[in-house]
LONU-711113 format. One record per residue (C-alpha): x, z, y. Coordinates in steps of 0.1 Angstrom, whole numbers, padded with zeros to 4 digits, always signed. Example, Ala and Ser with C-alpha at 12.3 -4.5 7.8 and 13.67 -1.06 7.14 Angstrom:
2
+0123+0078-0045;+0137+0071-0011;
# end
This chain:
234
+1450+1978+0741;+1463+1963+0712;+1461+1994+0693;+1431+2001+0703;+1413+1970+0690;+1433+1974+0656;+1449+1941+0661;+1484+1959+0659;+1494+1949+0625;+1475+1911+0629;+1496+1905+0667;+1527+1887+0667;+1547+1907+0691;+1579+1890+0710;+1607+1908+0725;+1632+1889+0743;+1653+1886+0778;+1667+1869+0805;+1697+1852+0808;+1733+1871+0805;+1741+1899+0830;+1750+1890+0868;+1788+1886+0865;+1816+1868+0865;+1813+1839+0838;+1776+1854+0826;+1745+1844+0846;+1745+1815+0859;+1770+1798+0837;+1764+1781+0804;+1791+1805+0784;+1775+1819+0757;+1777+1857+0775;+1749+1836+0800;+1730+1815+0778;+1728+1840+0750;+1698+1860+0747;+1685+1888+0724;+1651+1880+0705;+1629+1903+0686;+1602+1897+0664;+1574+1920+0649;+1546+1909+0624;+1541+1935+0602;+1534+1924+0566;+1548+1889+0568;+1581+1895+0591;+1606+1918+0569;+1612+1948+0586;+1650+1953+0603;+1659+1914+0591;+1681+1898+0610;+1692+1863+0618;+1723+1843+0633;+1703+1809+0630;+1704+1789+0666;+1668+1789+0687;+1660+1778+0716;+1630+1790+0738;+1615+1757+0738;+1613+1766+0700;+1587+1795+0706;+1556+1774+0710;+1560+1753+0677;+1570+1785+0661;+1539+1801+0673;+1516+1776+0666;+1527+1771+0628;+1526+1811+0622;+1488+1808+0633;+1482+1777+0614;+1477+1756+0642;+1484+1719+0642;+1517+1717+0664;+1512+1684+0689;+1538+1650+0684;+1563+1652+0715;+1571+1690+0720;+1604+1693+0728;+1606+1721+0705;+1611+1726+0664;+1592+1754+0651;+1619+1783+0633;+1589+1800+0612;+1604+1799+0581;+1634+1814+0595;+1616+1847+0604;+1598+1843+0572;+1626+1843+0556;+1628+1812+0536;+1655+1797+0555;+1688+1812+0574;+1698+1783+0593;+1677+1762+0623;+1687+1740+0651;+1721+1724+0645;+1728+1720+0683;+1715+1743+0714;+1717+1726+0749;+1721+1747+0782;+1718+1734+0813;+1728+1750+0850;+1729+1736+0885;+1738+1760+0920;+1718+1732+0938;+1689+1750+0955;+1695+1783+0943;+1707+1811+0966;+1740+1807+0983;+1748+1783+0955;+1771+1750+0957;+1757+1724+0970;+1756+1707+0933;+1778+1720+0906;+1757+1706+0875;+1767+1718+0842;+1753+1707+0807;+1764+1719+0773;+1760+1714+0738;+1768+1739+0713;+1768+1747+0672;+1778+1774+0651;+1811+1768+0656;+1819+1747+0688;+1808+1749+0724;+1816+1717+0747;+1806+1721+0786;+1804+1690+0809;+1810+1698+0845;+1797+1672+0863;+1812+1677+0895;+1840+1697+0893;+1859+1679+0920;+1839+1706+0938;+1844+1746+0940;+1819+1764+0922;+1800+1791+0946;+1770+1814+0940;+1758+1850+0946;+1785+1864+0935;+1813+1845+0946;+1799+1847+0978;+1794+1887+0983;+1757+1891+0973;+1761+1903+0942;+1777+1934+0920;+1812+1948+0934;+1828+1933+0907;+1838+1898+0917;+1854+1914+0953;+1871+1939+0926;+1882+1904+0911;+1896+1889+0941;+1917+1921+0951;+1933+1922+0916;+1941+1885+0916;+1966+1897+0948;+1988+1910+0926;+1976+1906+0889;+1983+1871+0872;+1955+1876+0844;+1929+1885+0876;+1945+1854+0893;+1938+1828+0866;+1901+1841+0858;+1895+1840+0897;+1904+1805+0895;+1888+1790+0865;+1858+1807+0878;+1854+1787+0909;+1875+1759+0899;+1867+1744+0864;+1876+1712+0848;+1858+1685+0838;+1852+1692+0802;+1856+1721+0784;+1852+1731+0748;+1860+1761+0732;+1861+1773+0690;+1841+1800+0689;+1845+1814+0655;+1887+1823+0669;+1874+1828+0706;+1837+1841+0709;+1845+1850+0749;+1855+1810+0757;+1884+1819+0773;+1906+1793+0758;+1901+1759+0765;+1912+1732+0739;+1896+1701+0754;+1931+1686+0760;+1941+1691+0722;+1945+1658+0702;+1929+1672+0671;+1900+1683+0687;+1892+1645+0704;+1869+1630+0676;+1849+1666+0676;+1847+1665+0717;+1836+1631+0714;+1807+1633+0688;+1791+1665+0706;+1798+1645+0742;+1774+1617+0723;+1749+1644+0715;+1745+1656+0744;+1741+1629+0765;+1720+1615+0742;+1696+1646+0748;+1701+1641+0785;+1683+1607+0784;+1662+1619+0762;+1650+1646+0787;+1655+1622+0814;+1681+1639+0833;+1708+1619+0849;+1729+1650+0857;+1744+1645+0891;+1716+1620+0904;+1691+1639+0890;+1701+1667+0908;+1708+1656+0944;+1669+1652+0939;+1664+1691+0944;+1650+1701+0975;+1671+1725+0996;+1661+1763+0987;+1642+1780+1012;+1638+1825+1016;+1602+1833+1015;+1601+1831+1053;+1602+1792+1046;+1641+1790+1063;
# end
């Protein structure tokens, strides 16, 4: 249709996807492998052909973005900043901290409230679980999903690496934080090591410091989700 009106080459086109893959430590999880999404963008004539870019977006970055490329006034009080002159090509660098945010409260077979919130930059990721006095359940840990948790779980019998992934799966502390530049998979934790303390603390200020700012009291504000219900209404 595009085509056909000879808009092709005057349409910013967007490419992007979901969440991470349904697995172990990807969807529903704020590790990079399920908060990390691929993006494409096409504007021929002002967006370089086969450029790429490592800065950090956010979807709630698309709108502004949007808006500025079509040279519309971008309103006071969007949560988002608007990354056109990173596709432009004028800058390489955006947002200097992402935020994710997960809860299993009301979503299929999930715990009753396993609230997580993260912060991350280009070289540190720190993860608040907010109630991890509690085991972490979901889809897959509960049989609904892929064959490869149960695959998981048998291994775990007899395989100590299987064991300990098993386990930090469902059972996580409450702060984690990884360095990303030596270990991209977060499968280290180094929350507990002193000289990491005064960087844990100034991205635990940044982050709740967007919580209030989004209004979102983590644990509280979640025990105010209603119960999930099928289509049937049960």
């Amino acid at each position: 249709a595009v085509s056909l009106a000879k808009k092709k080459d005057d349409t910013i086109f967007i490419y992007t996807s979901e969440q991470g893959a349904q697995f172990p430590f990807g969807k529903w999880t704020c590790y990079d492998i399920g908060l990390h999404v691929g993006f494409i963008m096409r504007w021929p004539n002002h967006i370089a052909a086969n450029s790429q870019s490592d800065a950090l977006v956010q979807y709630v970055d698309v709108v502004p973005t949007l808006l500025e490329l079509c040279d519309i006034q971008i309103p006071a009080g969007l949560d988002g900043r608007s990354f056109a002159d990173v596709v432009l090509g004028h800058k390489d660098q955006h947002q200097r901290y992402v935020f994710g945010v997960h809860t299993t409260r009301g979503i299929i077979q999930g715990s009753d409230s396993y609230p997580i919130r993260s912060v991350r930059t280009r070289q540190f990721k720190l993860i608040l679980n907010l109630n991890h006095t509690v085991t972490f359940h979901n889809i897959v840990t509960r049989g609904g999903g892929n064959p490869a948790w149960p695959s998981w779980v048998q291994a775990a019998q007899t395989d100590p690496i299987a064991k300990t992934l098993v386990n930090g799966y469902m059972r996580r502390p409450a702060i984690e934080f990884y360095d990303l530049a030596a270990d991209p998979f977060e499968r280290t934790n180094i929350a507990d090591l002193p000289q990491q303390q005064k960087e844990i603390a100034r991205l635990s200020k940044v982050l709740k410091s967007w919580m209030r700012q989004q209004g979102d009291q983590g644990h509280a504000t979640e025990m105010l989700v209603k119960a999930h219900k099928s289509v049937s209404g049960k």
